[in-house]
N, C-alpha and C positions, 0 to 999 in steps of 0.2 A: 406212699412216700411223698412227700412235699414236696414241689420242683417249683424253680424260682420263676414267677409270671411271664418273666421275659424271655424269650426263645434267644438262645444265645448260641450263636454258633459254637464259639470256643468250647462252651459248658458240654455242648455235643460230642466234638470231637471226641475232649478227655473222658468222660462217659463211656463215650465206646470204647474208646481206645483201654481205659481202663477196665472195661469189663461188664459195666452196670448199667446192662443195658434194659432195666428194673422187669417190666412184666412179660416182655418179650420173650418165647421160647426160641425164635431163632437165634443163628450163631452170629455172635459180634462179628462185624464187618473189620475189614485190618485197618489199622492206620492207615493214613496216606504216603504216599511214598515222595519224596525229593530227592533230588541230586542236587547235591553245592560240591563241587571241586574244591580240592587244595593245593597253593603252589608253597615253593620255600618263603623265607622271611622279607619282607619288604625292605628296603635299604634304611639305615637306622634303629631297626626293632630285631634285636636277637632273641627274644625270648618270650613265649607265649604264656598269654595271664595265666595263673593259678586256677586248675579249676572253681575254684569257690568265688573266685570274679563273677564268673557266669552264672553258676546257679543261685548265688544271692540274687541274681536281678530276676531269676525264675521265683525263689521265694519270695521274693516281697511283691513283685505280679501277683502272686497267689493267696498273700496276707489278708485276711479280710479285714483284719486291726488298723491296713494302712489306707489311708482315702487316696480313693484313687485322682483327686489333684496332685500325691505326692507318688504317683505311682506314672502320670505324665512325661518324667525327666526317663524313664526307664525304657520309651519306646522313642526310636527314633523318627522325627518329623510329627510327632504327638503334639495335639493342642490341648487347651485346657476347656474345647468341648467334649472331649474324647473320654475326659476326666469319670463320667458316668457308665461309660462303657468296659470300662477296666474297671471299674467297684462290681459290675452285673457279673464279670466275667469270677471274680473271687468270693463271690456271695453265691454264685452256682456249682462252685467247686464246694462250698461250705454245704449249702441246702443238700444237696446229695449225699454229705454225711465222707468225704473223701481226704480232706487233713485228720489225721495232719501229714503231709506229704514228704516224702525222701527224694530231695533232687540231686540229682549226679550228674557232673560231663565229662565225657571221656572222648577221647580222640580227637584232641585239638589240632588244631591247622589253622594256617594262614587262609585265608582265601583267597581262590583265584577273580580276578577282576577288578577289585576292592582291596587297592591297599591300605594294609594297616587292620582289616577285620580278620574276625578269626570264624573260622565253624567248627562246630563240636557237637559231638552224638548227648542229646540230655535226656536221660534217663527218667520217669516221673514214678514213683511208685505212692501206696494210697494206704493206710492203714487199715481199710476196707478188707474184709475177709475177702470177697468174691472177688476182690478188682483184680485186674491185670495190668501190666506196666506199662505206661505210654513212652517209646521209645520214639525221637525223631528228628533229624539233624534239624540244628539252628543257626543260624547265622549272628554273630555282634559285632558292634561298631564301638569305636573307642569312643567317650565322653568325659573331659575333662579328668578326672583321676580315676574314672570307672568306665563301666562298657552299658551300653542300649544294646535291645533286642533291633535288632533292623527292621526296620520298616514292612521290606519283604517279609520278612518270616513274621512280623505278628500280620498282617494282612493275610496268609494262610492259615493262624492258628485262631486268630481273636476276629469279631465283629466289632469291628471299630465304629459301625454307626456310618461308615461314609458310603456314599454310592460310588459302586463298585466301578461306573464308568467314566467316572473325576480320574483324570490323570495324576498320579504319584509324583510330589514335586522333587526338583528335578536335586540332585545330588551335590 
């Protein structure tokens, strides 16, 4: 099976977490586990996105159709160096042979800490016979009449290409 040249973390995780973990007889490793709390509604906001807010910005992440300069606005704090890193990340989901994919969120909430964002359980399933579903809470931030992946949560999911020991600007 073809694996895309560039060691991608992201491509890892979903791999495992999906199941294809190609020649290996041992047993996939579980996902990673998170906690994001949720509090009630932030003052102003009665009522949490649709889920298909959310996992539109999973599918187009995952588009390989879409270049990832337009795939930039989707993460939050994303530059348009980053823009290379998010095309690796859906060109490794592709190589692997894993769209076309069924995203889902369920159990939306507010979150605690962060007014105005939401987290919700996203579900990833793979049209791959063997795969298994990568289940794992996400966190998003409102952007102008849509929502970003935060920051936080693609830094656990995605290899942004940054060193890891650069501090996260600030909020």
């Amino acid at each position: 099976m073809y694996r895309h040249p560039v060691a991608v973390r992201s491509a890892a995780i979903a791999m495992a977490a999906l199941g294809l973990s190609g020649c290996s007889p041992d047993p996939v490793p579980p996902a990673p586990t998170a906690t994001i709390s949720s509090v009630a509604a932030p003052p102003g906001q009665a009522q949490l996105p649709a889920p298909e807010a959310l996992t539109d910005v999973m599918t187009r992440l995952t588009d390989v159709s879409i270049p990832g300069a337009q795939k930039v606005a989707l993460v939050q704090y994303a530059t348009p160096e980053e823009a290379a890193a998010l095309d690796r990340f859906a060109h490794a989901l592709a190589d692997n042979r894993l769209p076309p994919l069924d995203i889902r969120a369920t159990d939306l909430a507010w979150a605690a800490g962060q007014p105005g964002d939401v987290v919700a359980t996203i579900s990833i399933l793979s049209a791959a016979p063997d795969a298994q579903p990568f289940v794992y809470p996400m966190q998003f931030t409102p952007a102008g009449s849509g929502w970003q992946l935060t920051r936080a949560t693609a830094d656990q999911l995605l290899d942004m290409g940054r060193d890891s020991t650069a501090p996260v600007p600030p909020r």
